[in-house]
Each structure stands twice: as structure tokens, then as C-alpha cells.
N, C-alpha and C positions, 0 to 999 in steps of 0.2 A: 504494500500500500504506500499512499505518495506520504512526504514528509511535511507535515503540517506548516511548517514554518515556512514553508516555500509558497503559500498560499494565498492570497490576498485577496480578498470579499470588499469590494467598492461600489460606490452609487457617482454617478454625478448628477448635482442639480445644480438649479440656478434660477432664475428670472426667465420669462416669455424673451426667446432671441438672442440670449448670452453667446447661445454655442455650442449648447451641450452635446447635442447630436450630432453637431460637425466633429468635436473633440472626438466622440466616440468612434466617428469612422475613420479619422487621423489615426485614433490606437488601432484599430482591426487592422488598418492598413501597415503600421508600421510593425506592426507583431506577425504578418504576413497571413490573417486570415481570410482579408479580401484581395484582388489583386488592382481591381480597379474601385475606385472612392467615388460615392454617391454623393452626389449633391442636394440636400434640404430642400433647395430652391427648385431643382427639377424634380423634386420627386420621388428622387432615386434613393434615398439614404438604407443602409442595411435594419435599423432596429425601430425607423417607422414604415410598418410594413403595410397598415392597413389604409385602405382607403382613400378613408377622412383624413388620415396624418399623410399622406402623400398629398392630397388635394391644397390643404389649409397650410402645409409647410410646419405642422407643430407637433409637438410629438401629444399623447393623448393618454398611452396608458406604458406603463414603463416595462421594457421588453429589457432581458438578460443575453448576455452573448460571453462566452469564454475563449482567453486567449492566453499564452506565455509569453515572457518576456523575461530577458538574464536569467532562464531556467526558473522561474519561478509561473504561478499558475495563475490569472487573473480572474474572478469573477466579475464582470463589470453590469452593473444595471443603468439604464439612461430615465432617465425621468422628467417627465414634464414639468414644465413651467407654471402651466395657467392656473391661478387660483382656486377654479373648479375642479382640479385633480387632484388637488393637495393631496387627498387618500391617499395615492399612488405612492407621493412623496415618504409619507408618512410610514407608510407601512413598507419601503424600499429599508428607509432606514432603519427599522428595527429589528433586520436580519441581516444588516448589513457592520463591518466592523471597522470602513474609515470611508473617507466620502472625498470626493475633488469638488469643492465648489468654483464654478466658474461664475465669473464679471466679466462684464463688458468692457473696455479700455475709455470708450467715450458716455455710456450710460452711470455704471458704476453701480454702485449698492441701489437695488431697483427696488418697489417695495415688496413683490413676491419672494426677491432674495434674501428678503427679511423674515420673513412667512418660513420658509426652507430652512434658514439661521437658526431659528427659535426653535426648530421642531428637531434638528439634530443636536443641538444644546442640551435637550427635552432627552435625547435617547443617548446625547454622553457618546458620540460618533466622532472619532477622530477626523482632523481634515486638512488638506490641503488649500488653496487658496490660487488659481489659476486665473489670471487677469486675461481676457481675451482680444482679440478685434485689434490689436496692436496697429495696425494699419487704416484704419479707418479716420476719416476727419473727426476732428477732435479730440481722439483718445489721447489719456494722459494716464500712465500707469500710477506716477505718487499721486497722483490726485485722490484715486479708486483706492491706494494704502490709507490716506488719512480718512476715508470714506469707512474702510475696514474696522480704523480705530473709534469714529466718533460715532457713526450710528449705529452697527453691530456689537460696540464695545468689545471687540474681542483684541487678541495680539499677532498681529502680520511678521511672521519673519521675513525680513527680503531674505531671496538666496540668489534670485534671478536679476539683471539691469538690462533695459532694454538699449539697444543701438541705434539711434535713430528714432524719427517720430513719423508718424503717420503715413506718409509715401515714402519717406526714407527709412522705414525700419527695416535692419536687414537681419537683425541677429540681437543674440542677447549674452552679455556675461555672467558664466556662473559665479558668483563670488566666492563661496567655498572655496576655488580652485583657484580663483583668480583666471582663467581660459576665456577669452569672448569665441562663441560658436556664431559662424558668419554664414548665409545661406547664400545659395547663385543664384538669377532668377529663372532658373528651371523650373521650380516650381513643386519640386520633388524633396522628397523630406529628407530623404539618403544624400541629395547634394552640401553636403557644409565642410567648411571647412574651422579648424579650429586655430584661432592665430592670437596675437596678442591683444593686451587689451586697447583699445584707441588711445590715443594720448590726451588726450581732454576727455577720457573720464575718471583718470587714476584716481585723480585726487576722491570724487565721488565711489569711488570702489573701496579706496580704504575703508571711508567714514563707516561704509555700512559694514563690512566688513568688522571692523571691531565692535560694531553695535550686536553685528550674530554671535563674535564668537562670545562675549560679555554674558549674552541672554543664555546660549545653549552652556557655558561654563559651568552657570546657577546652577546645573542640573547635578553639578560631582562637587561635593567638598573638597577632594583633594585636590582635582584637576584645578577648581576657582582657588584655590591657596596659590599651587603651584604659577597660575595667570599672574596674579598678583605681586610675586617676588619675580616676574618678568619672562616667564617662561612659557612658549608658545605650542599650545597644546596640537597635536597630531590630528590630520583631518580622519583619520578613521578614530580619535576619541572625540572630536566632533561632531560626527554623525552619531558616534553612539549617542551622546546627549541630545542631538534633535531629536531623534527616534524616539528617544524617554518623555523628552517636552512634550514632543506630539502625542505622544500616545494618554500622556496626563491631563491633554487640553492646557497646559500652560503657555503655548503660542500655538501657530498654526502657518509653518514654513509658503511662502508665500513666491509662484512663478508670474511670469510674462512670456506672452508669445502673441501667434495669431492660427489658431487651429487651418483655418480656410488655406492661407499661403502656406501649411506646412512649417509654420518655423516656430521652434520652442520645446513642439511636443516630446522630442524625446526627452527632456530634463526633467519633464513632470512623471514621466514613466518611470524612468531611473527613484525618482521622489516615492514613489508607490511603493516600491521595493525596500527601498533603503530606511525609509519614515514610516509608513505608516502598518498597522499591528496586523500580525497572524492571525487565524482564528485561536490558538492560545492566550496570547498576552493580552486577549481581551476582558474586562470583567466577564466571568459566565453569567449566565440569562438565569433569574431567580424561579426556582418553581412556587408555586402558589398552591393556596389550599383549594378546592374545585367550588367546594359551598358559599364561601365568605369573601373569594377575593384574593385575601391576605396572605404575605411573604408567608413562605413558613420558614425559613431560614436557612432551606438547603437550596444549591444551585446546581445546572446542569453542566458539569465540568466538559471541557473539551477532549476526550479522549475517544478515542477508535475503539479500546476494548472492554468500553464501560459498555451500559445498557442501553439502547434507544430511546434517546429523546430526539425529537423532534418539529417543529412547526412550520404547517402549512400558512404560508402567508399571502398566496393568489391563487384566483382559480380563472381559467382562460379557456376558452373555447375557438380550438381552429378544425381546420378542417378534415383532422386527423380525430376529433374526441374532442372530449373535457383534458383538459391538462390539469395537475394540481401541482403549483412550484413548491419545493419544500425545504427549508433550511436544518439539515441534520447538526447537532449540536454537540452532541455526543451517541458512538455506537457506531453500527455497519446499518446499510440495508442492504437486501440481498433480492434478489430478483423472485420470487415465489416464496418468499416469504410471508408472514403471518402478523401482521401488527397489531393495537389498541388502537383506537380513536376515544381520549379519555372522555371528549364531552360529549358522546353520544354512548360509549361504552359499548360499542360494535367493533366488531373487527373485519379489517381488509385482508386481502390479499394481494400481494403487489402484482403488478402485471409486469407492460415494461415501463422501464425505468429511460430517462434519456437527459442528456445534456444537451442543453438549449443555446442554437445559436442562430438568436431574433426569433424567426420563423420556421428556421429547419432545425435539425435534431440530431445526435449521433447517439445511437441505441449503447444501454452499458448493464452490468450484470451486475454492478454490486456499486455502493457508494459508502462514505465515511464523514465521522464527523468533521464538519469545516467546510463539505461540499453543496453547491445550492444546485438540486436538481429538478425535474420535473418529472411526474408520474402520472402515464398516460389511464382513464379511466377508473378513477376512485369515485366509490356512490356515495357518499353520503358525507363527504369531508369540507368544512367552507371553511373561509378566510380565517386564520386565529385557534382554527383548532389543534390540539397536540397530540403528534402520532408519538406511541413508545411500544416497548416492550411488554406483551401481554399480562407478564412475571411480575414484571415493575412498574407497576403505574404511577404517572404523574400528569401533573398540569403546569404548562409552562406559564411565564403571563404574557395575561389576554390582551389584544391591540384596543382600542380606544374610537372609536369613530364618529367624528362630528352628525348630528342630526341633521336633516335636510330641511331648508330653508322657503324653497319655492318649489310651488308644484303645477303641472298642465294638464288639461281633463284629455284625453285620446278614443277617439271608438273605429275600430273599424270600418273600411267602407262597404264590404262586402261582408256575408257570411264564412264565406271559405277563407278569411282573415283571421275568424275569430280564433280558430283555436290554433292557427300557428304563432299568432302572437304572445296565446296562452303560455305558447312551450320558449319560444323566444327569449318573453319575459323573463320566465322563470332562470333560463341561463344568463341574462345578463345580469339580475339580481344579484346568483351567486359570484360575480366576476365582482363587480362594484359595492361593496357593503355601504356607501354613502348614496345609492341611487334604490329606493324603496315608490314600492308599486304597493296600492292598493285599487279597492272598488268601490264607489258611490254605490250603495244598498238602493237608493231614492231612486237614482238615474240609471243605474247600470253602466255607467262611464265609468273606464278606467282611469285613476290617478295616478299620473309619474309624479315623483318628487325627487331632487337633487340641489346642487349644490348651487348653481347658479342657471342662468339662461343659455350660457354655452355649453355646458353639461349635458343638459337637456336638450338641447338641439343635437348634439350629436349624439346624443340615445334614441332618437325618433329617425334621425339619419340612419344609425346602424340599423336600424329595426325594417324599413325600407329598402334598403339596399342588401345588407347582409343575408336579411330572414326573408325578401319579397313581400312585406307585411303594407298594404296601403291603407295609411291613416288619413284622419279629418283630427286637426290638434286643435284644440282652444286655447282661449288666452293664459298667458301665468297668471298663477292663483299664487296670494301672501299664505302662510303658515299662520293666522292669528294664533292666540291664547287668550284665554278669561279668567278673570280673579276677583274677588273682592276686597275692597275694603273698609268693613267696620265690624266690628264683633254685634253677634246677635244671639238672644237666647229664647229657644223656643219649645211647642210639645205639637208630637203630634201621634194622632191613634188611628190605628186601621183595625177596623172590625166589619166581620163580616157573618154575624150569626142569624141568620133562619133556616135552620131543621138539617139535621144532618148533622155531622164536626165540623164547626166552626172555626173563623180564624180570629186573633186579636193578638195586638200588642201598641203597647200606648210607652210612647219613647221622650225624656227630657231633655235637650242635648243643648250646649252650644258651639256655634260655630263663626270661626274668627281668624284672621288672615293670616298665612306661615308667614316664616322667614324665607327670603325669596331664596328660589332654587331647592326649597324643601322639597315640594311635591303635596302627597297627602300624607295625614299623620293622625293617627286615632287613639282616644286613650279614653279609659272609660274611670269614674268616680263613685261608680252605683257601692252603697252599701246597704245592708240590711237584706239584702237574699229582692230588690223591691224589681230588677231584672238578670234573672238566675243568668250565673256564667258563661254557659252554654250557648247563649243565645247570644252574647257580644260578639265573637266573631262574624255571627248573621247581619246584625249592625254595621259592621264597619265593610262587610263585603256588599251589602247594600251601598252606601255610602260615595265607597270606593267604584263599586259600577258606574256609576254617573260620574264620574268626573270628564271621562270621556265628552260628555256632552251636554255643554256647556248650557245655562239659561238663556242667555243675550241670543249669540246667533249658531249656536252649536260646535262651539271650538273646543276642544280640551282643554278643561280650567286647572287652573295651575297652585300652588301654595297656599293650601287650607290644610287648618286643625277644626277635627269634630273631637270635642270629650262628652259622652255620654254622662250625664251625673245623674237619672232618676227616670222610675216609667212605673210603669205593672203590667201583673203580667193574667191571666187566666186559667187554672189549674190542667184542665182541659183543649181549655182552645190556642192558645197560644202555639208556635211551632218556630222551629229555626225560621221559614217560608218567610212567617207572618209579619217576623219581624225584620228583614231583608225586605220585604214590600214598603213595610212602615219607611224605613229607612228612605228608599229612593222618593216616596211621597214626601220626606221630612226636607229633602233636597230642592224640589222642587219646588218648596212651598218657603224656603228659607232663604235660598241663593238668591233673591231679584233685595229682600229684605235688606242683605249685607251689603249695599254698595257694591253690584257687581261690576264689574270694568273689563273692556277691553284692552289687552296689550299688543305689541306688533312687534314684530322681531329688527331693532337695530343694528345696523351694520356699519362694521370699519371700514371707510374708506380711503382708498390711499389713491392719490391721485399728483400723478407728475405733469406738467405744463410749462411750457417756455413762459420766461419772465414778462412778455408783453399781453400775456393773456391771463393773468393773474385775478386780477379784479372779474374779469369776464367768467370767470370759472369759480372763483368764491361767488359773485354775484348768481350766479344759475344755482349754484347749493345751497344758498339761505332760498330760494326759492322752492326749493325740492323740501323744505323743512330741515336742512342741516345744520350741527353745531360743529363751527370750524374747533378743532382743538389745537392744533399746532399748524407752524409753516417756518420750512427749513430751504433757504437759499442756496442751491450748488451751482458747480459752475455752466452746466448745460441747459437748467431750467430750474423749479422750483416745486417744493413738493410740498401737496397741500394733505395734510388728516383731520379727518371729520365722521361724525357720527352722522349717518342720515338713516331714515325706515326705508326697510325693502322696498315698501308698495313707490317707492317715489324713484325707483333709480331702474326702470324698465327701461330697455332701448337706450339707455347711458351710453353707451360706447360710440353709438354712430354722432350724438348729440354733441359728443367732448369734443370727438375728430372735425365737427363741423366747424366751433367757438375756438378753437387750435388749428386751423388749419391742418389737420390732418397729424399734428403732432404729438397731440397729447394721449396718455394711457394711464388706466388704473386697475389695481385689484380691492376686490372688498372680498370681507369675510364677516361673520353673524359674532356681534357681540354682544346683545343681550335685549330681552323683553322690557320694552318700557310702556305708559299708557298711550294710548291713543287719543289726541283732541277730540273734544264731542263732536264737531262736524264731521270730521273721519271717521268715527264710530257709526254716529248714525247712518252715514251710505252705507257702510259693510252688514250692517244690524238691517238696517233696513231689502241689501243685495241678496241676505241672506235669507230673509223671509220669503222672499220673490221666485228664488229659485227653488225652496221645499213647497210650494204650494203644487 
């Protein structure tokens, strides 16, 4: 079996347009597994393979491809941008154990690269730091370092100097080495030559030069003594302390290049190897208890001849099957072997196994832990679940997935639609855990829900195109929620005796606003036997039923406490039933009492605009009802953050591009339920009634 430490598990991410997917076919191509590089822009790229990601130029859902390089083994996953796929991002890096994030030379720190930031911070991902577009008008590599430092707050090692700016970049200095690598304009990544460094940048070579080796020193006591009394430590006890820094998150060794022209990438590959962690020297992934959540305080060590663990973290459907990707942690799998699925407590049988490269496959008999592979054919396995050992059970932990925000009604145009979209559905569900599909009961419309309106466009797209499914979409529908606010105390009795067994139960309760993000919350005070034990569970499942369906206009109401404190009961008549009836009546008849309200799901939005259209684009957002929160001046334009409600930021993008001439872009993402003005309320209160009639 292969030796773990030769192994590297990577992501790269970044912002809409960094690069990511160029980088990616830079690496295939210089590790020699393509032989000709695809272009984004035509279409052609190796790891966006479907469609929509050819058409649109973006990447959509994040595809794996493996490669070597100086003998060692690369997992590499490419990951989108757009703030609708975040999931993607999300769940890339929690099976992943160091990341390249890529910037743009003349954009820089964008706000989805902030989005990408937080979330690998979030999973403790080591990273490298690759500035991109070197060439492009405007790029300024220290510009995008102090970008590094002041929004992201994190620590840029330079290791790389770029040669040259924007038409004139030809090459970049390692400093490490002191070596400038100079490209020809062939255009080919193999053409460089390595010569000295320019004479007008010495002096700038040093400065940083001693700023690295100072920072990577920190890493050794001895070695930082020995610096200090004047002694110039060895590039390979150098690299050993970057590789520690990085692997600690105490800096984040930082390249330049231009993926497109071919120059730079190999120093960021060399970076991968030399920086960033094994699957050993990684923290191992904590197992959890399966009922509660919670650590239990053992982990699943990285070793080949431990037990099976492992977790599925995508499920993809090509035209081969179900594929299920799976990152083995610790243990072998073996090809007709027998495994656990802890959270369903079924067991598979492997079929075949393969390693995945984009869209094709090379078939394998056995795999180990450190390896991320894919398993053709698994029934019953989804996102976050953990495959193990029958013998030894465990639960890894669970991923986390944001709730969907907007949703569009869909119905077939024909019959012979309906149930292929049934089955359709059903697999893009299990592919996307942040795109959830339900049924209007009222209408018999189908409801999509996801993350954003480009999300959902490209899930009616896939559905059409992929599955032949032909829709009629309605407009995006807001996520409401309902609450109230004021505490209320009331009684109420449901009886129903003439002839026969009777029902009765007569309930005291009050009811009064949680603490936001509670949810619901039940507690009962009854004493003296005046509503027997037995029956508060019926209460609070009563209760609990209707929350679902709100008084105002039928939304899921949100942060209420009921404490039950007195009732009676009927020796006889009474029943668990009676009193679960009682309940949902005691709901309906209390909820309009408490100050019910509507809320609406606010969202961040981050929004970047050149400096002359400033006013014009704050001006349009206090118009959509936004609260500007900050505005930060850079050098290419200016970026504005504000809270605005979903319902107000429909068809935003074409609206920004129009007040920007074409320049300006944002991402937003759901920050939190606030209330709705009564004029807003009452259309939705009022839309609402309109359409259950």
C-alpha cells in the first residue's frame, strides 16, 4: 500500500472568476494528466464537465480529479465560487486537509473569498495563498497581500515576487532561494528559464526575505536563538518551519503567478508538497455520539490497519449510476466487501470502487485510509453519513447545512412529466443537501427551495435538459416565518360527550415569546394529579403540531414557550387524543391573542462597485429597504455591506450591472429573521389568503 505521507488531499477555492478552474487545468496539465488545456472561456475545461458549467463559464458543483507530482499523490477538488454553492465549498473542505486559495491580482479579497475564508477557518484547513491574473490590467500583487492582512485578518507569507506588472510580467522570484524563474512567450509552462534575480529588485528581495525567514524561525526555539546570535539557518530547516507554521495556521505561505499564461504554477505545486499536511499530521476527525451530537472524545486516527471509518460527503449522479464520493479516514476498503452505514444501521456491499478523474474513472480493488474515492451504486447512503466497520461502529461528525432561503412553485407540462421529474427530483435532492423539494397539499404544485435564484435556475435547467423534464416555473416565493410577541394566559376545553365514550380535557397554559432561535419549548407546572402525567406529552405534541402552520398567513412560527400550569381532567372521558385536540384548538385560539408577527429572512449583502457609482448603488438599497452597515475603499472600487430582506433583492444582478455599467457584482447570504413592516405584512397576509381560497 502507498505511503501516506506522500499524499496530499486539496481543494481550491476562491471568488466567482479568481481562476480556480484555470489553476486546476494548469496542475493536470503540468503533472501530465491532460495533454492538451481546456479553456473556461470555451468550454472546454477538464473538471467542469456538465453542461450548465460549460455554457455559463463557472464551475457549479465541485468535481475531484487525481494527479502526482515529485512522487507524491494529489487529490485535488475544484470548487465553485458562486455564493449559491457554498455547500459545495463547505462540504469540499471538511474532507479535505489543506486548500490553495486563489485571488485575483487586480480584484483581490472579493466578498465570496471571504465567504470560502470563514468556512475553512471554520474546519481548521490549512492553506496556501495563490494571487492570480498577474497579467491582467490593474493587478497589483502587494496590494491583494495587504488585502490578505486587513480584511481576512489572517498572515501572508510572501515566498513568491512577481517580475514585472501586468503586460510585462514574465516571471516570479522564489525568495526562499533567492532564483527568479523567467518564462519565454511560448506560452508553455515547461519553457523557463531560471537566472538571477533583476537588479532592481535585490534590494526588495532581501527585505522580505528576512521578514520569512524571522516569521518561519518563530517556529524552532533553537533554530530562533541560533538566528539571533547571527546564524543563518539552512533552507531545508526552513521549510521545515513553514510546513509547521502552515500546518498550525500560524501564517499561510503566500504565491504569485498567472495560471492562464502558464507562469508561477509550478512553485505553488512544489508549495503543496513541501507545506502543506498529509493525511496524518492532520488533527483526526472526532467521532460523535449518534443520539446527542456530542464529541465523545475519541477520534478516527489515520491508519491503514485500524478499522473503517469512513464518510460519504457527495452523492452525484452521471451516466454510469449514483456515484457516492467517500473520504476513508482510517482502515482499507476492499472491493466486495461488507460495510455499516451507522445512520441508517444497514449494511452495503461495495460494488466497484473507482478513482475519479472529473468525469471518467479508473476502476480499483481496494483503497486506504487518506484516499478520496468514489463508489459506484450505494442505496441508501447520503451526504454526511459514516461508512465503518460492521464490528466497530461509529459516527463521524455530521456536516452542517444552511437552510434554504427562496423557493419557486414548478408543475409539469404534461403528464408523462410527472413522474420522471418525481424520480429526477428525488436524485438531485440526494446530490444537493441545501436544495429541498416539497408539495403544496392545497395546489399540488411542486416546491423547489435553495439557496439563491441562481441555484434554482440551474436546478430547473438541469431538470430540462438532463432528465427531459418540461416545466411551467412560477415566480420566487420569500421563506416567511411567524412569531409573536407578548405573553398570554389562557384555558381552553374540548369536550365532546353525547352517548357512547366520550372525549374531554380542559387545558391552562401560557404562552409567550422564546428566545430567538429557540424554536419551540414546552414545560408543564401542573401539580396536584389536576392533568395526570401521561397526558402532557399529548399536550405539547398537540402544540408542537401547529407550529408548522402559522395563524397570520400559514408560515412556520418560530420561538414560543407553552408551560402548561392547570386543567382537569374526566375519569372516563378524557384520553391522550382529547387532549392533543384540546391543544391545537388552545393554538388557534391563543396565537392571533399574543401579538403574532410576521418575520422575513434578512440577508448579507456584499456588494462591490466602482467608486463613481457609489451613491447610485447605496441610493437603490435604502430603496430596497437596506441598512448600509459598513463601506470599505480599495483600490479598484469600493465595497459596500448591508442588511436588506430577500423579498427586495429579486432580479438584483441585472439591476446592479445596469446603475454600474456593467461593473459591479455581489454575493449575499441569509442572516437572520427580523419583523416585517405592516405594509409588507399585510400584502403577504393578505397574498396569502388569496391563494388558499
Amino acid at each position: 500500500m502507498a505511503d501516506l505521507s506522500k499524499y496530499r488531499n486539496i481543494g481550491i477555492f476562491a471568488h466567482v472568476d479568481a481562476g480556480k478552474t484555470t489553476t486546476t487545468e494548469r496542475i493536470l496539465k503540468l503533472t501530465g494528466k491532460i495533454h492538451k488545456t481546456g479553456e473556461v472561456h470555451d468550454g472546454e475545461s477538464t473538471t467542469d464537465f456538465m453542461e450548465q458549467e460549460a455554457e455559463r463559464g463557472i464551475t457549479i458543483q465541485s468535481a475531484a480529479v487525481t494527479c502526482e507530482w515529485n512522487g507524491h499523490r494529489l487529490n485535488v477538488i475544484d470548487t465553485p465560487g458562486h455564493v449559491d454553492f457554498t455547500v459545495e465549498v463547505y462540504r469540499s473542505l471538511k474532507v479535505l486537509d489543506g486548500g490553495i486559495g486563489v485571488f485575483c491580482g487586480s480584484g483581490g479579497v472579493e466578498p465570496q473569498s471571504e465567504t470560502n475564508w470563514r468556512y475553512a477557518n471554520e474546519s481548521e484547513v490549512s492553506r496556501l495563498i495563490f494571487v492570480n491574473k498577474l497579467d491582467r490590467m490593474g493587478a497589483d500583487f502587494f496590494n491583494v497581500v495587504d488585502q490578505v492582512k486587513n480584511v481576512l485578518g489572517a498572515n501572508p507569507l510572501v515566498m513568491t515576487l512577481p517580475i514585472g506588472r501586468e503586460d510585462d510580467f514574465v516571471g516570479v522570484v522564489d525568495v526562499l532561494t533567492r532564483k527568479a524563474y523567467v518564462w519565454d512567450d511560448s506560452g508553455l509552462p515547461e519553457n523557463y528559464e531560471i537566472q538571477d534575480v533583476p537588479a532592481d529588485m535585490v534590494d526588495d528581495l532581501e527585505a522580505y526575505r528576512e521578514e520569512l525567514v524571522e516569521t518561519a524561525v518563530e517556529q524552532d526555539d533553537d533554530l530562533m536563538e541560533a538566528y539571533m546570535e547571527g546564524e543563518e539557518p539552512s533552507i531545508e530547516d526552513l521549510k521545515r518551519c513553514i510546513r509547521k507554521g502552515t500546518r498550525d495556521l500560524a501564517f499561510f505561505p503566500t504565491f504569485c503567478g498567472s495560471a492562464f499564461k502558464n507562469k508561477g504554477v509550478q512553485l505553488v505545486l512544489d508549495a503543496v508538497v513541501d507545506y502543506l499536511p498529509a493525511p496524518t499530521e492532520v488533527d483526526p476527525q472526532p467521532l460523535t455520539d449518534p443520539d446527542t451530537g456530542e464529541a465523545t472524545g475519541e477520534v478516527a486516527t489515520v491508519d491503514a490497519d485500524a478499522p473503517l471509518k469512513a464518510l460519504a460527503f457527495k452523492i452525484m449522479d452521471d451516466r454510469f449510476g449514483a456515484l457516492t464520493f467517500i473520504r476513508i479516514y482510517s482502515g482499507r476498503m476492499k472491493k466486495g466487501d461488507t460495510i455499516l452505514n451507522s445512520a441508517t444501521g444497514k449494511t452495503e456491499r461495495i460494488g466497484r470502487m473507482c478513482e475519479m478523474q472529473a468525469d471518467e474513472r479508473n476502476e480499483l480493488t481496494e483503497a486506504q485510509a487518506g484516499d478520496i474515492i468514489a463508489v459506484v451504486g450505494m442505496k441508501n447512503v447520503q451526504t454526511g453519513h459514516t461508512l465503518c466497520d460492521p464490528k466497530h461502529e461509529c459516527t463521524l461528525e455530521a456536516m452542517i447545512f444552511p437552510e434554504p432561503v427562496i423557493s419557486i412553485a414548478v408543475s409539469p407540462k404534461d403528464k408523462g412529466s410527472t413522474e420522471k421529474m418525481g424520480i429526477a427530483i428525488g436524485k438531485m435532492v440526494a446530490e444537493d443537501p441545501s436544495f429541498q423539494v416539497e408539495t403544496d397539499e392545497d395546489s399540488g404544485e411542486t416546491i423547489l427551495k435553495g439557496m439563491g435564484e441562481l441555484h434554482l435556475d440551474i436546478k430547473v435547467d438541469i431538470l430540462k435538459r438532463t432528465y427531459g423534464v418540461e416545466l411551467e416555473v412560477g415566480a420566487p416565493q420569500v421563506a416567511y416565518r411567524e412569531t409573536i410577541t407578548q405573553p398570554v394566559e389562557d384555558s381552553y376545553t374540548h369536550k365532546k360527550q353525547s352517548g357512547g365514550s366520550g372525549q374531554f380535557a380542559k387545558i391552562d397554559y401560557r404562552i409567550k415569546p422564546g428566545e430567538p432561535n429557540s424554536g419551540f419549548t414546552f414545560s408543564s407546572s401542573v401539580v396536584g394529579g389536576n392533568v395526570p402525567k401521561e397526558f402532557w406529552p399529548a399536550v405539547e405534541k398537540g402544540f408542537e403540531g401547529m407550529m408548522d402552520n402559522g395563524v397570520l398567513a400559514g408560515f412556520p412560527t418560530l420561538d414560543v414557550e407553552v408551560e402548561l400550569f392547570d386543567g382537569s381532567f374526566h375519569a372516563v372521558d378524557s384520553s391522550a387524543i382529547a387532549y392533543e385536540i384540546a391543544a391545537k384548538g388552545a393554538f388557534r385560539q391563543s396565537m392571533p391573542k399574543a401579538g403574532a408577527q410576521l418575520l422575513e429572512p434578512i440577508m448579507h449583502v456584499d456588494v462591490f462597485t466602482p467608486e463613481d457609482h457609489v451613491g447610485d448603488v447605496i441610493g437603490d438599497l435604502n430603496r430596497r429597504r437596506g441598512m448600509i452597515k459598513d463601506q470599505q475603499a480599495g483600490t479598484t472600487g469600493v465595497r459596500i455591506k448591508a442588511n436588506v430582506p430577500l423579498s427586495e433583492m429579486f432580479g438584483y444582478i441585472g439591476h446592479l450591472r445596469t446603475i454600474t455599467s456593467g461593473r459591479g457584482q455581489f454575493s449575499m447570504e441569509f442572516e437572520h429573521y427580523a419583523a416585517c413592516p405592516a405594509n409588507v405584512a399585510e400584502e403577504v397576509i393578505a397574498k396569502a389568503k388569496e391563494d388558499n381560497k
